[in-house]
C-alpha positions in Angstrom: -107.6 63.2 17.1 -107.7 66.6 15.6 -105.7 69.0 16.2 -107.4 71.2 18.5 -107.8 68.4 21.2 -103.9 68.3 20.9 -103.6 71.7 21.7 -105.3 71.0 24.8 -103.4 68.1 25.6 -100.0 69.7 25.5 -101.4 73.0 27.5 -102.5 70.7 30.4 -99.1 69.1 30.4 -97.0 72.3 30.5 -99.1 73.4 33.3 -98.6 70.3 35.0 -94.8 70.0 34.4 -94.5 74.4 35.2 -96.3 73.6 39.1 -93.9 70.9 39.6 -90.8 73.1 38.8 -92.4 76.2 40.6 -93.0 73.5 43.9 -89.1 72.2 43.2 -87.9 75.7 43.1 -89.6 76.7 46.1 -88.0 73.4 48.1 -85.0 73.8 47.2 -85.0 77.6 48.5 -86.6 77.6 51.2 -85.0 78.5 54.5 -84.1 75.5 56.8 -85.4 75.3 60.4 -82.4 75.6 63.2 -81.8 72.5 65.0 -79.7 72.1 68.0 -78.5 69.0 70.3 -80.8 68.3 73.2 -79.0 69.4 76.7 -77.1 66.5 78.0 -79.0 64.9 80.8 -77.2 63.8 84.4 -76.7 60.0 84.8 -79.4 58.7 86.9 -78.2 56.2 90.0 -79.1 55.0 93.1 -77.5 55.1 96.8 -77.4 52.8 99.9 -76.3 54.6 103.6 -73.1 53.2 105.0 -74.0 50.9 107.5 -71.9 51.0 110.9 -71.1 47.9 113.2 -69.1 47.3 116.2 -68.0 44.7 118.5 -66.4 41.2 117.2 -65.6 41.0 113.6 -65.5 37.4 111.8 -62.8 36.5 110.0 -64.6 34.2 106.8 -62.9 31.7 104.6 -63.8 28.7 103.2 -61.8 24.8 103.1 -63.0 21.1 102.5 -63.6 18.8 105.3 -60.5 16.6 105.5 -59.9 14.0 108.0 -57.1 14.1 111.3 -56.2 10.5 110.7 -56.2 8.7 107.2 -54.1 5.6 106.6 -54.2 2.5 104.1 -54.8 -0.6 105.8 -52.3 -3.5 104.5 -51.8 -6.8 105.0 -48.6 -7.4 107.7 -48.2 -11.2 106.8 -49.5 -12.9 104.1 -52.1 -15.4 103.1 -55.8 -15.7 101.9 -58.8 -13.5 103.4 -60.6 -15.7 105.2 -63.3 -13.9 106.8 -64.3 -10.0 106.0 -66.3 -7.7 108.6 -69.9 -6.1 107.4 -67.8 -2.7 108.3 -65.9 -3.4 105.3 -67.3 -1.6 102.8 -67.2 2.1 101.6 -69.0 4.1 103.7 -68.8 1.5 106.6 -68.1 2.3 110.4 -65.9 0.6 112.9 -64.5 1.1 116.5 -60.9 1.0 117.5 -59.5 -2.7 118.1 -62.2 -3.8 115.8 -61.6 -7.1 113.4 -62.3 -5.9 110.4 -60.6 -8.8 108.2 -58.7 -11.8 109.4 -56.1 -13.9 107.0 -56.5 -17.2 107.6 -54.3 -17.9 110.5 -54.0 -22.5 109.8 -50.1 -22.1 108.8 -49.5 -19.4 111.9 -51.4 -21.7 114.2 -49.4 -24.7 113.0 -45.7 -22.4 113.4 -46.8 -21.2 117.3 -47.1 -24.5 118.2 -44.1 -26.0 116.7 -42.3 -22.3 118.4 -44.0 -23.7 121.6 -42.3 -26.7 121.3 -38.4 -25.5 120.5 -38.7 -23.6 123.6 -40.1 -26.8 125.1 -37.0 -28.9 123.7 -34.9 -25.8 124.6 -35.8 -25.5 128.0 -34.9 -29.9 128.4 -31.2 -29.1 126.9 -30.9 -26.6 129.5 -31.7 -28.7 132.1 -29.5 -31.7 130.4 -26.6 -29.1 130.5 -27.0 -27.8 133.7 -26.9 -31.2 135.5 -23.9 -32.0 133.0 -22.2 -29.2 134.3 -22.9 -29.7 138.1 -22.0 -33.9 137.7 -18.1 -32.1 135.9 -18.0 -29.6 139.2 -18.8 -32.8 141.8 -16.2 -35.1 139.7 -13.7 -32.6 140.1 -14.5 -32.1 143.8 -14.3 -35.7 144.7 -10.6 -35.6 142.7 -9.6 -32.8 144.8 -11.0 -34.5 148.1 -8.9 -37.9 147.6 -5.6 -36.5 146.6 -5.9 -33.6 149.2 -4.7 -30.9 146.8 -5.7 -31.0 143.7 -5.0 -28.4 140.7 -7.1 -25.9 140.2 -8.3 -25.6 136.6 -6.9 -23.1 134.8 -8.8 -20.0 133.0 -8.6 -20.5 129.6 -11.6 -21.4 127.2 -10.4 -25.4 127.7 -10.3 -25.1 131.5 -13.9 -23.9 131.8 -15.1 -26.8 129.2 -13.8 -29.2 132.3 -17.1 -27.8 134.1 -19.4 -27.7 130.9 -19.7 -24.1 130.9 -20.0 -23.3 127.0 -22.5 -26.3 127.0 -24.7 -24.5 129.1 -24.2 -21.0 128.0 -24.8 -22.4 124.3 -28.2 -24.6 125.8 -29.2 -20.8 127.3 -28.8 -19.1 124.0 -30.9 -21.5 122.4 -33.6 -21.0 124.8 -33.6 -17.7 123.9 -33.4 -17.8 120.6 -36.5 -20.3 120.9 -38.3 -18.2 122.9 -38.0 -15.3 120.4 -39.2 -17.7 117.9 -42.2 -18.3 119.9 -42.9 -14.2 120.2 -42.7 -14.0 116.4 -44.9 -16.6 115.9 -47.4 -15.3 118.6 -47.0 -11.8 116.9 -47.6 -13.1 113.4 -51.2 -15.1 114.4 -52.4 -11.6 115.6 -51.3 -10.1 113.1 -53.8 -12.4 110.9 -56.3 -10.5 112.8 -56.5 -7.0 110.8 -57.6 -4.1 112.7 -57.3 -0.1 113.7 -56.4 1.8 116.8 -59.5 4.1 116.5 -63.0 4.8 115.6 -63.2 5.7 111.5 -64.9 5.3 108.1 -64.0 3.4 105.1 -62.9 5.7 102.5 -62.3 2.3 99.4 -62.3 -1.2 100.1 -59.7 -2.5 98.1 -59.0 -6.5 98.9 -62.2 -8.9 99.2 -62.9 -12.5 100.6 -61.2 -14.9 99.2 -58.2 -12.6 97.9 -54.5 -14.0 98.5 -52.5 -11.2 100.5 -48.9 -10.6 100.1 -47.3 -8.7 103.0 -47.5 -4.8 102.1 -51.0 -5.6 100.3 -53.9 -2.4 100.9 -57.0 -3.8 101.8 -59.0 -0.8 102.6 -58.1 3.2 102.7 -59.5 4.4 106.1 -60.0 7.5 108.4 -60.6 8.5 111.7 -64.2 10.3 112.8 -63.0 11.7 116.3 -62.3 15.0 114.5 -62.2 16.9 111.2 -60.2 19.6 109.9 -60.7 22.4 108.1 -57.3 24.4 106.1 -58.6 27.9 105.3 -56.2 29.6 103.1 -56.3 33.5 104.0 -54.7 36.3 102.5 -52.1 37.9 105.4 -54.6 41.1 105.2 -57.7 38.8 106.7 -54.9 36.7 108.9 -53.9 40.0 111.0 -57.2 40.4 111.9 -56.8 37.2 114.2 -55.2 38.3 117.0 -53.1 35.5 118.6 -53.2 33.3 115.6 -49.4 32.6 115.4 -49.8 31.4 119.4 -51.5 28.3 118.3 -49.4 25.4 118.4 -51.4 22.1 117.1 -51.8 20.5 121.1 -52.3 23.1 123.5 -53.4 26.3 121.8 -52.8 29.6 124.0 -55.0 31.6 121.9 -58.2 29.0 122.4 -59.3 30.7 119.1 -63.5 29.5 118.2 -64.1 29.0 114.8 -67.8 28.1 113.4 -68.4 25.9 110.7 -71.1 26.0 108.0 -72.4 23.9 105.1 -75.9 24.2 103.8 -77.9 20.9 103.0 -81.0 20.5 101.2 -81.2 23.9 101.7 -81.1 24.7 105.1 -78.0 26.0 106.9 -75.7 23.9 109.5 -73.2 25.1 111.7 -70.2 23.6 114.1 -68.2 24.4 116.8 -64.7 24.1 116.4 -61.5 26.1 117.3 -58.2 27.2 115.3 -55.9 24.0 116.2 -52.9 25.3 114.2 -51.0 27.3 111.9 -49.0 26.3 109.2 -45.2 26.8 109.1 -44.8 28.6 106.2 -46.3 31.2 103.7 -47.9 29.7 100.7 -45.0 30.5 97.4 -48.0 30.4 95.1 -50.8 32.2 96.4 -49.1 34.1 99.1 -51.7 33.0 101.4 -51.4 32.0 105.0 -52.8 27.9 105.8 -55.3 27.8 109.2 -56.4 24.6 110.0 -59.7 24.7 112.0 -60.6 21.2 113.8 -63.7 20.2 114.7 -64.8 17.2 117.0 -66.9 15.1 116.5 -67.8 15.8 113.2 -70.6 13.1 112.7 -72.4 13.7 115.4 -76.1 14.4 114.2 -77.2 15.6 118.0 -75.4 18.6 118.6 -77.2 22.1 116.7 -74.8 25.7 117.1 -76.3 28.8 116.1 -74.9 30.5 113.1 -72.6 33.5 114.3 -73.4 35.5 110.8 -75.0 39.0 111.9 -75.9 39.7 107.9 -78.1 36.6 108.4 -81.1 37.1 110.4 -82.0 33.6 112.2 -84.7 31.6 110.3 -88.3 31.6 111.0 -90.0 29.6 113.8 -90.8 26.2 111.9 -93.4 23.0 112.4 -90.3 20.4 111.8 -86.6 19.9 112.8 -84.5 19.6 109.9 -82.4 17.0 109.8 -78.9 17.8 111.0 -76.3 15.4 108.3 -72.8 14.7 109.3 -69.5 17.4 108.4 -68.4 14.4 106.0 -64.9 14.3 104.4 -65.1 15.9 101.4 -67.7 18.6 102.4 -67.2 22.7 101.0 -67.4 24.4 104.3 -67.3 28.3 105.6 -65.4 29.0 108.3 -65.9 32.2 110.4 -62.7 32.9 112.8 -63.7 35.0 115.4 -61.0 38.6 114.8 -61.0 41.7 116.8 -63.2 42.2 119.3 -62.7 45.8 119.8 -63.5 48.7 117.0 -66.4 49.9 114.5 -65.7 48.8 111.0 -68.3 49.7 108.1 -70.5 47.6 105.7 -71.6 48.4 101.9 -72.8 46.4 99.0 -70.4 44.5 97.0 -71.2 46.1 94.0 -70.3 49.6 95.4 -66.3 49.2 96.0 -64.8 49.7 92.9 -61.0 48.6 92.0 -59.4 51.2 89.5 -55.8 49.8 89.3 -53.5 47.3 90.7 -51.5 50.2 92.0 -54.2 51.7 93.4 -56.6 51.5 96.2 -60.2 50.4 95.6 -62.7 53.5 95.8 -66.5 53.7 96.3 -68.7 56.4 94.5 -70.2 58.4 97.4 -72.7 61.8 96.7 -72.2 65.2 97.1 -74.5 67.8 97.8 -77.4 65.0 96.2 -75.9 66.2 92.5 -72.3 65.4 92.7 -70.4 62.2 92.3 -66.8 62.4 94.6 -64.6 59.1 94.6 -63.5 58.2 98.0 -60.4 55.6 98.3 -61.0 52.8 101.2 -59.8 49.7 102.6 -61.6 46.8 102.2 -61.4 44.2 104.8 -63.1 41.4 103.8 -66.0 40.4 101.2 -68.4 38.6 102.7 -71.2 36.9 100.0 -72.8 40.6 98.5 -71.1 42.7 101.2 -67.8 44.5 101.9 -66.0 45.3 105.1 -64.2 47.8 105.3 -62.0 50.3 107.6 -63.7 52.9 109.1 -62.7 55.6 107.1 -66.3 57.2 105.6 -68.7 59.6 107.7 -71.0 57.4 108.9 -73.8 59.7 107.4 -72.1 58.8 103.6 -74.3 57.4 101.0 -72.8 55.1 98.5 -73.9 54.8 94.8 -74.6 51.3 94.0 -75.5 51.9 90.2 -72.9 51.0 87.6 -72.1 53.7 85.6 -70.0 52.8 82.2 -69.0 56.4 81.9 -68.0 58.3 85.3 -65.4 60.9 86.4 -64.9 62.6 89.5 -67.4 65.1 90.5 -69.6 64.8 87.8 -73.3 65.8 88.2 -75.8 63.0 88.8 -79.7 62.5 89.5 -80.5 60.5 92.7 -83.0 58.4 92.5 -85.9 58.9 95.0 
């Protein structure tokens, strides 16, 4: 290379490296454009209307289906199972007075008769003692007819053996005593026979054929199926809303309080009739709750269909089939609605819109303002119900309640309804 194309080659490069300074230069100096924050935009939510109701207000809870009546049925003498009813099993039904297992009653068979025959044997020596006795009283009167004046015996205990009297008062006793024998034994043969004074359900089976019983022995766990009960634990807020509710007394209740039952299966909805039957005595220490037991008769009775009393539930659609109405079995998650006040408007809103700020202090709902400004209202819920609240009737009943969550929200701060 000679040296004039060097020349050129370092010209080019200055002028390369000079534009890129004079474009760095210019950068670096060059005014910057003004920026600013865009303006804050109003959270956007969405409302529901209050929705107004009168008339009868339900009081809901929920409880498990427990039976009236549950007892263990045991063995009252002992011996082998000798014979075992088909109701016998878990799951099985029997009537009252029912046999439902029977010990086998040889030995109690063999100890009636031989009872039948002491009070036999007994009944002979009474006879034997009697007769003995009368033979002593004509002795003594033939003694007293011959020497005109005889002595008369005397009180004591060996004056009243002269006539035979301990004889037969001893011959009596043992009568007695046989014929209590006889009682126990014609006690203990029925009591081979094992049985219960009403209509239930095996719960367990717990003693099979063939099984040696001692006396105190369970052989099944049992229940009765005239009626079902329901204990619905409710806060003392829900329980004032039952007006009479302390009248009920178990037997006769003043108050005649209804109460429907419901239980969904293969999804479809069920419902019973039933009434508040009692009260319990006390306050629950633990949840501060107040126990009402609901009963319900006949709980497996398939015929009987009651409407659901639920006004939030529309009744179902007109359908080509019957369902298939199941039992209220033991064991069963139930809802109960308690029929409260009759009197009064109370007011509905979504779940989602009452809002709890503090323990100390009372729940609020969001309401609008103007259709721009948030404003916090307290209230007093009376009950949740699935997705909705009751409540008092404290709000206009032209209020709109926002139902959106907000993460950030203060008291009358500007929003955008949703149209």
């Amino acid at each position: 290379m000679d040296r004039s194309d060097l020349t050129w080659y370092l010209v080019g490069a200055g002028i390369l490296v000079g534009a890129a300074a004079i474009m760095f230069v210019l950068y670096a100096f060059a005014p910057q454009a003004e920026t600013s924050e865009p303006p804050p935009q109003s959270p956007r939510v969405s409302t529901t209307p209050v929705e107004v109701r009168a008339g009868s207000l339900l009081v809901r809870g929920t409880g498990t289906v427990q039976p009236v009546r549950e007892i263990q049925l045991t063995a009252e003498v002992g011996g082998r199972l000798a014979d075992v009813s088909d109701a016998l099993v878990s799951g099985g039904r029997f009537a009252a007075g029912e046999t439902l297992a029977r010990i086998d009653p040889s030995d109690y068979r063999s100890a009636l008769k031989q009872a039948e025959a002491q009070v036999t044997q007994a009944k002979f020596q009474l006879l034997q003692a009697r007769e003995e006795a009368g033979a002593a009283r004509a002795d003594y009167e033939r003694v007293q007819e011959r020497a005109g004046a005889a002595p008369a015996p005397d009180s004591t205990e060996l004056g009243r053996f002269v006539f035979n009297e301990p004889q037969v008062a001893r011959a009596e006793a043992n009568l007695q005593s046989a014929k209590a024998s006889l009682e126990t034994a014609r006690t203990n043969l029925e009591r081979t026979r094992l049985q219960v004074p009403f209509d239930g359900m095996v719960r367990q089976k717990q003693a099979d054929l063939g099984a040696y019983l001692a006396p105190g022995t369970p052989v099944a766990t049992v229940y009765g199926t005239e009626a079902a009960e329901i204990v619905v634990s409710l806060p003392t807020r829900k329980a004032a809303l039952i007006r009479n509710l302390w009248a009920t007394t178990g037997q006769q209740s003043g108050a005649k309080l209804p109460a429907t039952v419901t239980t969904t299966y293969g999804g479809e909805e069920f419902a019973w009739q039933g009434r508040v039957h009692r009260v319990e005595g006390a306050v629950s220490e633990q949840t501060r709750t107040v126990d009402v037991v609901v009963r319900v008769p006949d709980p497996y009775d398939q015929a009987m269909r009651v409407p659901s009393q639920r006004p939030e539930r529309p009744p179902a659609a007109e359908r080509s089939y019957t369902p298939e109405r199941p039992p209220l079995a033991v064991g069963t998650y139930t809802e109960v609605d308690i029929q409260g006040r009759q009197d009064g408007t109370y007011h509905v809103v979504p779940r989602r819109a009452v809002h709890t700020r503090t323990p100390d202090q009372p729940p609020v709902v969001w309401t609008v303002q103007g259709d721009s400004m948030l404003v916090e209202r307290p209230v007093e819920p009376i009950q949740t119900v699935e997705e909705q609240t009751y409540l008092a009737p404290t709000l206009d009943p032209d209020t709109r309640v926002i139902t959106t969550d907000l993460r950030v929200q203060t008291d009358s701060m500007n929003i955008r309804v949703a149209r």
